[in-house]
Predicted model as a PDB file, atoms N, CA, C, CB and O in Angstrom, pLDDT in the B-factor column:
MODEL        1                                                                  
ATOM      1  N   UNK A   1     -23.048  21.595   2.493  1.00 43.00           N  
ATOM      2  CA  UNK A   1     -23.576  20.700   3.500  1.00 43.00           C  
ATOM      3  C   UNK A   1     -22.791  20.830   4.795  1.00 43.00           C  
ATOM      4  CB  UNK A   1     -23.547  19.262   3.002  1.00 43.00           C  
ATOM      5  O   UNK A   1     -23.262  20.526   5.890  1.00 43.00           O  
ATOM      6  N   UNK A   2     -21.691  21.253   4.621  1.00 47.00           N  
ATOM      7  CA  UNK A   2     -20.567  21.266   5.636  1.00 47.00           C  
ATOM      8  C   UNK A   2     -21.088  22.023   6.477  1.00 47.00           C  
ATOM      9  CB  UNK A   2     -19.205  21.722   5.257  1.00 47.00           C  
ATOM     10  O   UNK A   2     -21.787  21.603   7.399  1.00 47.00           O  
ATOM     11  N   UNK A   3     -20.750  23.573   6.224  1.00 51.00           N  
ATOM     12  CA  UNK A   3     -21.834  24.974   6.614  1.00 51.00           C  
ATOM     13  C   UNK A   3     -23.263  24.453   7.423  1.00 51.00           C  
ATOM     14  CB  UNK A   3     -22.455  25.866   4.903  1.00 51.00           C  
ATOM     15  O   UNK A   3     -23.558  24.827   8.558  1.00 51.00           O  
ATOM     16  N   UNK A   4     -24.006  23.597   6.667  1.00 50.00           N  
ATOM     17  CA  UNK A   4     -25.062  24.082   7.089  1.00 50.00           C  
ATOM     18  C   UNK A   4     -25.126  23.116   8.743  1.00 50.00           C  
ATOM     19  CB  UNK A   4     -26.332  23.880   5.823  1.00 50.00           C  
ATOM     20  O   UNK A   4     -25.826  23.472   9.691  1.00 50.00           O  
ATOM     21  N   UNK A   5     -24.292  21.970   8.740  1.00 53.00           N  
ATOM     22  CA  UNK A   5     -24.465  21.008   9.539  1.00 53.00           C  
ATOM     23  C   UNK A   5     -23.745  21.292  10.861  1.00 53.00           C  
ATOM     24  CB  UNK A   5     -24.080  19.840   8.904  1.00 53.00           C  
ATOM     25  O   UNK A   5     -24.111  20.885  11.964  1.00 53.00           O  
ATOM     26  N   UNK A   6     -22.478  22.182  10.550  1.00 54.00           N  
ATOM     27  CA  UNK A   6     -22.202  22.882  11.377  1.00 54.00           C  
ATOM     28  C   UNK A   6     -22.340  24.477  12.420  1.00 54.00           C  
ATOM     29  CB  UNK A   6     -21.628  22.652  10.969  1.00 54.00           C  
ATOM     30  O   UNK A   6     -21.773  24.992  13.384  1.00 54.00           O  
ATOM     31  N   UNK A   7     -23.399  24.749  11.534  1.00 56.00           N  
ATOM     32  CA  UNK A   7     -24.226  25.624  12.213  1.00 56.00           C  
ATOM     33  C   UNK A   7     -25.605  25.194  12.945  1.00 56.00           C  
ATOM     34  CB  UNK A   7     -24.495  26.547  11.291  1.00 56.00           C  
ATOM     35  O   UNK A   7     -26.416  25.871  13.577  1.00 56.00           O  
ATOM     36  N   UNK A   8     -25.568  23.843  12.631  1.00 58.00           N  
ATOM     37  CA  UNK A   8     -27.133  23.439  13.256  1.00 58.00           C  
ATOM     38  C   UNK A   8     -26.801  22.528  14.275  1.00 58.00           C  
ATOM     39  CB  UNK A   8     -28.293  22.653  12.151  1.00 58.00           C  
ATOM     40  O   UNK A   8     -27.557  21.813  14.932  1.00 58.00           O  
ATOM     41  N   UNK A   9     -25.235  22.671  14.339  1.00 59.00           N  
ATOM     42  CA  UNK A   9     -25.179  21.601  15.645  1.00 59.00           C  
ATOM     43  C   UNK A   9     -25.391  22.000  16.877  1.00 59.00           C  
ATOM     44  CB  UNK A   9     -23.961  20.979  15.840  1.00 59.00           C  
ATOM     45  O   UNK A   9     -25.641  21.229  17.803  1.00 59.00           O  
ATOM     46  N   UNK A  10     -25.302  23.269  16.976  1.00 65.00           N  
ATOM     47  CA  UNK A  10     -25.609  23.296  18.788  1.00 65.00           C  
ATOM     48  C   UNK A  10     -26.930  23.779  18.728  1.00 65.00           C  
ATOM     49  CB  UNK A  10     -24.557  24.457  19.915  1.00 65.00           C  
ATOM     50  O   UNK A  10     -27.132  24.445  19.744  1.00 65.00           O  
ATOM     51  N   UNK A  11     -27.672  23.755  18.182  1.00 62.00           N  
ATOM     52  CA  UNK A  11     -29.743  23.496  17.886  1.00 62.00           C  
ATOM     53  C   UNK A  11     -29.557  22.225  18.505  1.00 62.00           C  
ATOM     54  CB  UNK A  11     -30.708  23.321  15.820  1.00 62.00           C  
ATOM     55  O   UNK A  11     -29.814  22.052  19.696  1.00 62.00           O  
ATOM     56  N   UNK A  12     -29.080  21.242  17.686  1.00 62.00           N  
ATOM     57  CA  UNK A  12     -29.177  19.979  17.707  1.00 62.00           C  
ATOM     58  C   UNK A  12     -28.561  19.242  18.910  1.00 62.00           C  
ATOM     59  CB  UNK A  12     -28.689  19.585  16.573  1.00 62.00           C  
ATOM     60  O   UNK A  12     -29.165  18.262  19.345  1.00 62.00           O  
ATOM     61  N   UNK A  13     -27.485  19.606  19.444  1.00 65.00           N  
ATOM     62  CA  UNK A  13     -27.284  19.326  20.395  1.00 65.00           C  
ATOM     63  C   UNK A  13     -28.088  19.570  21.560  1.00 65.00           C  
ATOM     64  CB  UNK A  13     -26.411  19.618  20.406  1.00 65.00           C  
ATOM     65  O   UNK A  13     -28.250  18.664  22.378  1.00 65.00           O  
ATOM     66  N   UNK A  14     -28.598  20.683  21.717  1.00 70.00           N  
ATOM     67  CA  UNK A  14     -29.390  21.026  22.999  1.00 70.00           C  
ATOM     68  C   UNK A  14     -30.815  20.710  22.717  1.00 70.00           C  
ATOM     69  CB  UNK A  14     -29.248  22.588  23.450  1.00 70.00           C  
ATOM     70  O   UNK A  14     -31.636  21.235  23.469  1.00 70.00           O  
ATOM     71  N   UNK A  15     -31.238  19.965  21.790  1.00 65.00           N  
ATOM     72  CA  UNK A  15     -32.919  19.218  21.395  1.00 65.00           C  
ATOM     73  C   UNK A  15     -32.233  18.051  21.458  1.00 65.00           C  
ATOM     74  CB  UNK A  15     -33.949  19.521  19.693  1.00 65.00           C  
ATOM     75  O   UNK A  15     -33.131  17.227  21.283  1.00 65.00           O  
ATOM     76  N   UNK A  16     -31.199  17.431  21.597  1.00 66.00           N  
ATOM     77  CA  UNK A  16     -30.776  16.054  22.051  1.00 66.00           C  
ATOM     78  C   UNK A  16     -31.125  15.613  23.468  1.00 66.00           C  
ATOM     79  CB  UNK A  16     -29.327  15.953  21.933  1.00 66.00           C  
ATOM     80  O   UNK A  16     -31.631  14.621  23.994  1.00 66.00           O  
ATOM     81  N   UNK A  17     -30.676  16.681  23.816  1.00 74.00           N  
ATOM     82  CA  UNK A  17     -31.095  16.501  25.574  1.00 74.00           C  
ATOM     83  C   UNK A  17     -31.696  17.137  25.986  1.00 74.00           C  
ATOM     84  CB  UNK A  17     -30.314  16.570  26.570  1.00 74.00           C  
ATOM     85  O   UNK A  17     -31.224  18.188  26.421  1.00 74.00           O  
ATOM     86  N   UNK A  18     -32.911  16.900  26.073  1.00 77.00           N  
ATOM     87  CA  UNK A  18     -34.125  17.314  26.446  1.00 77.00           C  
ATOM     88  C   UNK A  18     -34.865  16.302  26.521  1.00 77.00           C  
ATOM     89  CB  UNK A  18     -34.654  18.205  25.723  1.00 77.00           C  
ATOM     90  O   UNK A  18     -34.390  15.357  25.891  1.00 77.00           O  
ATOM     91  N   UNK A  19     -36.185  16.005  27.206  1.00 82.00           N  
ATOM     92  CA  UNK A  19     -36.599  15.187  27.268  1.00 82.00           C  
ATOM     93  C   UNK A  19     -38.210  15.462  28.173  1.00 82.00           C  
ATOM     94  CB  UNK A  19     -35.523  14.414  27.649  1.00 82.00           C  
ATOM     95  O   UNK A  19     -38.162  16.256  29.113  1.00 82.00           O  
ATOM     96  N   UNK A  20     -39.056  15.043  27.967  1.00 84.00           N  
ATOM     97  CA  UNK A  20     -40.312  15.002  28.676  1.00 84.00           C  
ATOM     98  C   UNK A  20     -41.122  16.374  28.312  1.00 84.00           C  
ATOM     99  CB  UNK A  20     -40.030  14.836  30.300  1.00 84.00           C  
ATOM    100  O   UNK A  20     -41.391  16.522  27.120  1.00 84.00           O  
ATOM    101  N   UNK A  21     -41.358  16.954  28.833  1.00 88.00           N  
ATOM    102  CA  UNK A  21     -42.349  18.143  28.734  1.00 88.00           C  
ATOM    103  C   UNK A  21     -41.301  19.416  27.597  1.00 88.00           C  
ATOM    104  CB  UNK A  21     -42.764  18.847  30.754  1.00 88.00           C  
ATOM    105  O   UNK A  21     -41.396  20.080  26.564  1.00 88.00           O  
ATOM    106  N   UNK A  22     -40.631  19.186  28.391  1.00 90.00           N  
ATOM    107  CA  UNK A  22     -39.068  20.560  27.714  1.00 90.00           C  
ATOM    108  C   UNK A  22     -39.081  19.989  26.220  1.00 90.00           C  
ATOM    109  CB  UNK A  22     -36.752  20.282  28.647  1.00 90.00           C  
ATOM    110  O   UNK A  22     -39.498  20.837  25.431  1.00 90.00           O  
ATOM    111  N   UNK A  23     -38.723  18.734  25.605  1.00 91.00           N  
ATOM    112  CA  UNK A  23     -39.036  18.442  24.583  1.00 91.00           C  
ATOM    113  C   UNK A  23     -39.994  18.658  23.330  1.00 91.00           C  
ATOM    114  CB  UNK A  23     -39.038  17.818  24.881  1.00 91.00           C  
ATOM    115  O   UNK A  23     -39.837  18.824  22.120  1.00 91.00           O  
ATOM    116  N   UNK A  24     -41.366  18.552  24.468  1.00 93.00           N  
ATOM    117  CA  UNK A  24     -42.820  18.770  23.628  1.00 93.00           C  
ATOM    118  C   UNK A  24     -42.451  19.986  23.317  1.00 93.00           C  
ATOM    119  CB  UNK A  24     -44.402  18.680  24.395  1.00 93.00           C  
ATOM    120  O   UNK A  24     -42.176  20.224  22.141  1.00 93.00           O  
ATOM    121  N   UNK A  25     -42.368  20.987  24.281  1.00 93.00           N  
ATOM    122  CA  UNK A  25     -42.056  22.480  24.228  1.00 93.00           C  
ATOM    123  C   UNK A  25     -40.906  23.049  22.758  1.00 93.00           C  
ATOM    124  CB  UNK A  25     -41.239  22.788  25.891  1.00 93.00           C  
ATOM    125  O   UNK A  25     -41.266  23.871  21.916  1.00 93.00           O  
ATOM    126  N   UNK A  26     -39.853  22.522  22.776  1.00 91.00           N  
ATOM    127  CA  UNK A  26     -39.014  22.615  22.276  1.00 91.00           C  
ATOM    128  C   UNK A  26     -39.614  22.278  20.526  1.00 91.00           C  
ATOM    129  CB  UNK A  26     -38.020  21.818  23.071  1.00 91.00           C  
ATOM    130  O   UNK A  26     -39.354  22.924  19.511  1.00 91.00           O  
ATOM    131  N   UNK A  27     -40.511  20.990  20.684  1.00 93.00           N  
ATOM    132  CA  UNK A  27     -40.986  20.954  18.945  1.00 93.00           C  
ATOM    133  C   UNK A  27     -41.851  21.703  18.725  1.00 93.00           C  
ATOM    134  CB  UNK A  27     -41.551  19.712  18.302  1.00 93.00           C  
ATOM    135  O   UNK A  27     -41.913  22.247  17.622  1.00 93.00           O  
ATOM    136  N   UNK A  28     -42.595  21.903  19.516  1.00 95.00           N  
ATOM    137  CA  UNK A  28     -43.892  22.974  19.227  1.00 95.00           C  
ATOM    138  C   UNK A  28     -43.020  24.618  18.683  1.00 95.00           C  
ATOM    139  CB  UNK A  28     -45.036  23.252  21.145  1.00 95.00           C  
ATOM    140  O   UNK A  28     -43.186  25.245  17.636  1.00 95.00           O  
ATOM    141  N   UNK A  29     -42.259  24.871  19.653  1.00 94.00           N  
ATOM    142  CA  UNK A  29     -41.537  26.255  18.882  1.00 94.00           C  
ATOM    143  C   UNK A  29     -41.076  25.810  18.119  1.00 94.00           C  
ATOM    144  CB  UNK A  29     -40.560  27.168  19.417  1.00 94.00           C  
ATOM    145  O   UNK A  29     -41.309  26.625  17.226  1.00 94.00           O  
ATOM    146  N   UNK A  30     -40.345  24.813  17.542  1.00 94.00           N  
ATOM    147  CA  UNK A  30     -40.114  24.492  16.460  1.00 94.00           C  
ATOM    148  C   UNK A  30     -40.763  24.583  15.218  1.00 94.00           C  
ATOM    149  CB  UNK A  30     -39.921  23.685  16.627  1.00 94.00           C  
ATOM    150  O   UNK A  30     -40.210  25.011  14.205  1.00 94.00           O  
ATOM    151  N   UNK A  31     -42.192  24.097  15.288  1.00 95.00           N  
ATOM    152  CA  UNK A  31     -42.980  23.912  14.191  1.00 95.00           C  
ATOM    153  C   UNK A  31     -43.425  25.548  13.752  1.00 95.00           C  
ATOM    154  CB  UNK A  31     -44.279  22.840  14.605  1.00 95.00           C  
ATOM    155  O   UNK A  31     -43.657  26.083  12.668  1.00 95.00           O  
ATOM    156  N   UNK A  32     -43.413  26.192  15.644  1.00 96.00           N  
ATOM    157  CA  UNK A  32     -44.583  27.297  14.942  1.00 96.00           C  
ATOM    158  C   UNK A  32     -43.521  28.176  14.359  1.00 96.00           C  
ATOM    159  CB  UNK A  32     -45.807  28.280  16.141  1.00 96.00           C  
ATOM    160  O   UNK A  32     -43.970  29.088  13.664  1.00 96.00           O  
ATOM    161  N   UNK A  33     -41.566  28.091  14.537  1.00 95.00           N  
ATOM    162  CA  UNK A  33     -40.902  28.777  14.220  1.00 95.00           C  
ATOM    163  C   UNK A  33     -40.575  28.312  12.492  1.00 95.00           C  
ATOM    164  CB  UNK A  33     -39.926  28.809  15.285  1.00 95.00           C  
ATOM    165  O   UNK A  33     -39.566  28.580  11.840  1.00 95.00           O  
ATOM    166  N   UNK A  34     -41.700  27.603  12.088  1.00 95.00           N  
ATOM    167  CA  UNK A  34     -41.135  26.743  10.393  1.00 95.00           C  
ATOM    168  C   UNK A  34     -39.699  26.191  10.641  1.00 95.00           C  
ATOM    169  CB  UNK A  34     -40.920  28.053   8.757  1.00 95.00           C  
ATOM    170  O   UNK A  34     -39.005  26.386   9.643  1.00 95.00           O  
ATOM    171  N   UNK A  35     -38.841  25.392  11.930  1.00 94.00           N  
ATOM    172  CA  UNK A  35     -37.471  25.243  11.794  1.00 94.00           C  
ATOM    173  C   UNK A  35     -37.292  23.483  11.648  1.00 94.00           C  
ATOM    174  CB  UNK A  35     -36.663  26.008  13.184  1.00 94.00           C  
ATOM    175  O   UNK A  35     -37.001  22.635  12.492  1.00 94.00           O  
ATOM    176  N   UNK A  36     -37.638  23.375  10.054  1.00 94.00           N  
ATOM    177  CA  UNK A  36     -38.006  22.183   9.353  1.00 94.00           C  
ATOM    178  C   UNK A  36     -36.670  21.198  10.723  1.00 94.00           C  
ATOM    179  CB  UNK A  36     -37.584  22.289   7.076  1.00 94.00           C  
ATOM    180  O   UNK A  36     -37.210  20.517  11.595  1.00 94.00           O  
ATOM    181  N   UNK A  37     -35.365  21.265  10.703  1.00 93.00           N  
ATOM    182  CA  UNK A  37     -34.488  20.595  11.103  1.00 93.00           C  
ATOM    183  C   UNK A  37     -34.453  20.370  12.365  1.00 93.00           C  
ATOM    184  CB  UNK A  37     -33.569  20.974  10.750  1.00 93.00           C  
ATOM    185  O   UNK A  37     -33.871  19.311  12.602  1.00 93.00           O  
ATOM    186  N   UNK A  38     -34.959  21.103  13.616  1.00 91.00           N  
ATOM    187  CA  UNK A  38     -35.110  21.232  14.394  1.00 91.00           C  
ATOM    188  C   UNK A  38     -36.193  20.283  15.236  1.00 91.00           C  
ATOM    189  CB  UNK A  38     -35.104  22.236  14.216  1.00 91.00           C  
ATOM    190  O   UNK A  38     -35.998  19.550  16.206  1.00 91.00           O  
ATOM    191  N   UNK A  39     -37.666  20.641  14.334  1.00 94.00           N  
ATOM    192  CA  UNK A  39     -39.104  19.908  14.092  1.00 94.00           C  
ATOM    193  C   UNK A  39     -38.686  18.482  13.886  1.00 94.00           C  
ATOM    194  CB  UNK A  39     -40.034  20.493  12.693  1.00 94.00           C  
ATOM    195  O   UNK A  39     -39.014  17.630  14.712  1.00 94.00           O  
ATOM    196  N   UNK A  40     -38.034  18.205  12.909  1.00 95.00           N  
ATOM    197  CA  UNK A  40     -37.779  17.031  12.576  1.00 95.00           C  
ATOM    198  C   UNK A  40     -37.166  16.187  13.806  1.00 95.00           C  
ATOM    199  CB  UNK A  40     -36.961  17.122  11.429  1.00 95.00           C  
ATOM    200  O   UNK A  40     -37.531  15.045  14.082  1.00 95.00           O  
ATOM    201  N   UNK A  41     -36.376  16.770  14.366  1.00 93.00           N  
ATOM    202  CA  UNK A  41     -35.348  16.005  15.403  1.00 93.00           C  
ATOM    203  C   UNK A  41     -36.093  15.994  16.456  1.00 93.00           C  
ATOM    204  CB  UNK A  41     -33.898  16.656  15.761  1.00 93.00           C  
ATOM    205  O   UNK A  41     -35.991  14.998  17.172  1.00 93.00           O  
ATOM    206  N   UNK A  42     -36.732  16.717  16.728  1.00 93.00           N  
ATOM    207  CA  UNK A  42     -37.724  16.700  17.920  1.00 93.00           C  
ATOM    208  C   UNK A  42     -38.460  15.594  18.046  1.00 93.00           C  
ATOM    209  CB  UNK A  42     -38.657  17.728  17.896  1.00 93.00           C  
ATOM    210  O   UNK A  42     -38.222  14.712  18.871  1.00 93.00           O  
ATOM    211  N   UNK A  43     -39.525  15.583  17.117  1.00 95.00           N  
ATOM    212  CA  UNK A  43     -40.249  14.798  16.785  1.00 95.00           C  
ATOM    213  C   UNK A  43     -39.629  13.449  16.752  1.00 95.00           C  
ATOM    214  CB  UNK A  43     -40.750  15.214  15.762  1.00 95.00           C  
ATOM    215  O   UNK A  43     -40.554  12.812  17.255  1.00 95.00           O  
ATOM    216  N   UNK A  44     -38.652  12.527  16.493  1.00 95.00           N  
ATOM    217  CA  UNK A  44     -38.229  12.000  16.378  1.00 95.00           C  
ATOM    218  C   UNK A  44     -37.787  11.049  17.426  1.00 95.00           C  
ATOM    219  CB  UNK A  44     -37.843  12.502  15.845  1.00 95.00           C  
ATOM    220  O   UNK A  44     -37.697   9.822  17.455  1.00 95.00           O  
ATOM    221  N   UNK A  45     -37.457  12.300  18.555  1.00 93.00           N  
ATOM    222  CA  UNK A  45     -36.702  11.480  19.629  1.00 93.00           C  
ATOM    223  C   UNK A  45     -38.271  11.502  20.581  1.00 93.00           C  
ATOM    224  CB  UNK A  45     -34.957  12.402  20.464  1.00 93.00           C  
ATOM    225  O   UNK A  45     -38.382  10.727  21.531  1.00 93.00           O  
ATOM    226  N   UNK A  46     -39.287  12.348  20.253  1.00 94.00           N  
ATOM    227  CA  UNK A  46     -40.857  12.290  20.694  1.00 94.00           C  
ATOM    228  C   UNK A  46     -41.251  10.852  20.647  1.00 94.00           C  
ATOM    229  CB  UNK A  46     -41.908  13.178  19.667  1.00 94.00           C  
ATOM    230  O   UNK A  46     -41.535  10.283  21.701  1.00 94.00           O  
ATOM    231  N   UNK A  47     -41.289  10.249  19.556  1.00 95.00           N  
ATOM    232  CA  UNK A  47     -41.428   9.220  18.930  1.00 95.00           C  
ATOM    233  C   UNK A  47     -40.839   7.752  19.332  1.00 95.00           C  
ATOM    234  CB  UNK A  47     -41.049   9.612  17.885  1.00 95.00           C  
ATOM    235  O   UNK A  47     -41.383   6.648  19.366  1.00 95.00           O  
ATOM    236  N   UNK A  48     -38.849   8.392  19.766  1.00 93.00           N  
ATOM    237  CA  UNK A  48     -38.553   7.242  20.296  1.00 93.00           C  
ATOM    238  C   UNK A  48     -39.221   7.045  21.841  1.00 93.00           C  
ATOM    239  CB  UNK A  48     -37.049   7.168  20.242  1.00 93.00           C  
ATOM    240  O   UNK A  48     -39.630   5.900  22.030  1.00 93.00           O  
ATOM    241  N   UNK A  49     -39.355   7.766  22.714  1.00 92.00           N  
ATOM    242  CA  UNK A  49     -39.416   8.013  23.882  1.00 92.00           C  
ATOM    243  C   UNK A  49     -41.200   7.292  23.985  1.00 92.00           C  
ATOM    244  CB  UNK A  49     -38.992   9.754  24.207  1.00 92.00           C  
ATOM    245  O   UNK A  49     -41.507   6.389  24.763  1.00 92.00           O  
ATOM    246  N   UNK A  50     -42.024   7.865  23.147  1.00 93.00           N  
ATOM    247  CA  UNK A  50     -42.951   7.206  23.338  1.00 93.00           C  
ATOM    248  C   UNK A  50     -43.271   5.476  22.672  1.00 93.00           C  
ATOM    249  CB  UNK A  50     -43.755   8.163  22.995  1.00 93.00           C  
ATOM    250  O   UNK A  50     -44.159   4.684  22.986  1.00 93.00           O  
ATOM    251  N   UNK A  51     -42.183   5.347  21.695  1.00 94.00           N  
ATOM    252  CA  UNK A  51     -41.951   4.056  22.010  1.00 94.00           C  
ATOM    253  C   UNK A  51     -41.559   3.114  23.198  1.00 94.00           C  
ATOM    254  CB  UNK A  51     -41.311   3.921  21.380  1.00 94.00           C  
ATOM    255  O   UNK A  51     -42.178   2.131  23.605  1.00 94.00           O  
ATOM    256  N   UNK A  52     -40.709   3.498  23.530  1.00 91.00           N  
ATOM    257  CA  UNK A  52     -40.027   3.222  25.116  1.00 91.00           C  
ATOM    258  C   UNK A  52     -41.341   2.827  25.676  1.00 91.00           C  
ATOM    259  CB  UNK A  52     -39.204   4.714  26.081  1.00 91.00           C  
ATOM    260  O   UNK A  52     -41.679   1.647  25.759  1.00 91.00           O  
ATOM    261  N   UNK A  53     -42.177   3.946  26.110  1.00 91.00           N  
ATOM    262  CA  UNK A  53     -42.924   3.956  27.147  1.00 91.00           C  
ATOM    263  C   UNK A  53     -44.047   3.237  26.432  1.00 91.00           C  
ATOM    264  CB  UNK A  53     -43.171   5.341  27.803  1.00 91.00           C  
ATOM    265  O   UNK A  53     -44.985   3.333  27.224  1.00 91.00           O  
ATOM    266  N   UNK A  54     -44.517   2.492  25.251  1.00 93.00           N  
ATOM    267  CA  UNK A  54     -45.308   1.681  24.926  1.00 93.00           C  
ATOM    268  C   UNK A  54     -44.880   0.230  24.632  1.00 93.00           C  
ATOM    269  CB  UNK A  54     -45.853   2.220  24.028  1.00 93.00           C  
ATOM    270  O   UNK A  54     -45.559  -0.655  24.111  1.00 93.00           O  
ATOM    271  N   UNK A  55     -43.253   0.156  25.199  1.00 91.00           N  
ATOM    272  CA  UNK A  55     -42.806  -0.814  25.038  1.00 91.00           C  
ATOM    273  C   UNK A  55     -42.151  -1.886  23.575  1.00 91.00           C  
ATOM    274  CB  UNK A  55     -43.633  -1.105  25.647  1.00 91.00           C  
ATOM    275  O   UNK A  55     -41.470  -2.873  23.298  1.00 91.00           O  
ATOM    276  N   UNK A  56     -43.154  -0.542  22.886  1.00 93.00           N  
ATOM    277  CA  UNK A  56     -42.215  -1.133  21.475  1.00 93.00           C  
ATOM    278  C   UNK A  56     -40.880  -1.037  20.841  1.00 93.00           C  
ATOM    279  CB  UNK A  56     -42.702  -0.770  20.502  1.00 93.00           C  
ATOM    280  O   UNK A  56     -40.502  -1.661  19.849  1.00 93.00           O  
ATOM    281  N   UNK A  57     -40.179  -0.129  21.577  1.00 89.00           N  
ATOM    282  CA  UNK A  57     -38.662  -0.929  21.355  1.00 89.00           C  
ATOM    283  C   UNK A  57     -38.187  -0.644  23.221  1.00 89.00           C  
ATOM    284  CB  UNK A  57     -37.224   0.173  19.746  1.00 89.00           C  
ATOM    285  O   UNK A  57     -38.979  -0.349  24.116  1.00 89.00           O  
ATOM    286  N   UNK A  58     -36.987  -0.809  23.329  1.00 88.00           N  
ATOM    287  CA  UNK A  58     -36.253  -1.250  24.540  1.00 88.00           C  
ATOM    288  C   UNK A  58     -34.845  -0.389  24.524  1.00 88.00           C  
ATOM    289  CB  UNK A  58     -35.995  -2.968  24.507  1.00 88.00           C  
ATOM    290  O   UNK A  58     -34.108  -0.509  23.544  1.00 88.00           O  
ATOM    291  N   UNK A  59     -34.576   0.244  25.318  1.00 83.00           N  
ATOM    292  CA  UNK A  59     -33.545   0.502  25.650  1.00 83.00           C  
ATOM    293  C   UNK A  59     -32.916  -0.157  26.031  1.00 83.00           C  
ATOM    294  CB  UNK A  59     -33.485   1.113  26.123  1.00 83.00           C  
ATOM    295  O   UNK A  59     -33.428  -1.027  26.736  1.00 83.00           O  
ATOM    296  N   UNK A  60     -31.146  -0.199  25.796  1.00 84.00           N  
ATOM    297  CA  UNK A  60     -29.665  -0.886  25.753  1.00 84.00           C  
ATOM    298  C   UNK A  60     -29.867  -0.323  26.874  1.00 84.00           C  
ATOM    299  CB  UNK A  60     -28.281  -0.618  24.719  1.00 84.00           C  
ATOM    300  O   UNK A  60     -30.426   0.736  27.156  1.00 84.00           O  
ATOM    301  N   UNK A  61     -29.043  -1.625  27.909  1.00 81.00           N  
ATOM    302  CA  UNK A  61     -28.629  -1.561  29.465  1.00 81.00           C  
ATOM    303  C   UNK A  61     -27.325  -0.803  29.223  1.00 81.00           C  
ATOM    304  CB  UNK A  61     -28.402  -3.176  30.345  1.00 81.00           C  
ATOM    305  O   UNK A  61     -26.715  -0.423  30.222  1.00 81.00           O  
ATOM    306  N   UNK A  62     -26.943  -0.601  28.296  1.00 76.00           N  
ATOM    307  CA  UNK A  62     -25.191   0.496  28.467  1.00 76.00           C  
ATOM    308  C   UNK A  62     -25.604   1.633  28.087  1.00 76.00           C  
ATOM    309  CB  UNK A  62     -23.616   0.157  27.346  1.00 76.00           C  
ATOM    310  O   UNK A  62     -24.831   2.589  28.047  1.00 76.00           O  
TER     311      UNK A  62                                                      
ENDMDL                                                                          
END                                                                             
């Protein structure tokens, strides 16, 4: 688990910050690349972001 988490961190880091269009982009190669971990995280922060913007949860003022 060690291995694998530390090889997927700088994937993961740079699909952390991303955001808006670069994002969509970023899961879509994801999916069509099968990169289950990648897809997943994408999607995810897809998800929070369009929460945001439907108001169902709220971003912390810090």
């Amino acid at each position: 688990m060690g291995k694998l988490s530390t090889a997927a961190s700088p994937a993961l880091v740079a699909a952390a910050r991303l955001a808006g269009d670069a994002l969509k982009d970023a899961n879509e190669q994801a999916r069509a690349n099968r990169d289950v971990l990648a897809a997943t995280h994408t999607q995810f922060k897809l998800d929070l972001e369009r929460g945001v913007e439907e108001r169902l949860l709220l971003k912390s003022r810090k």
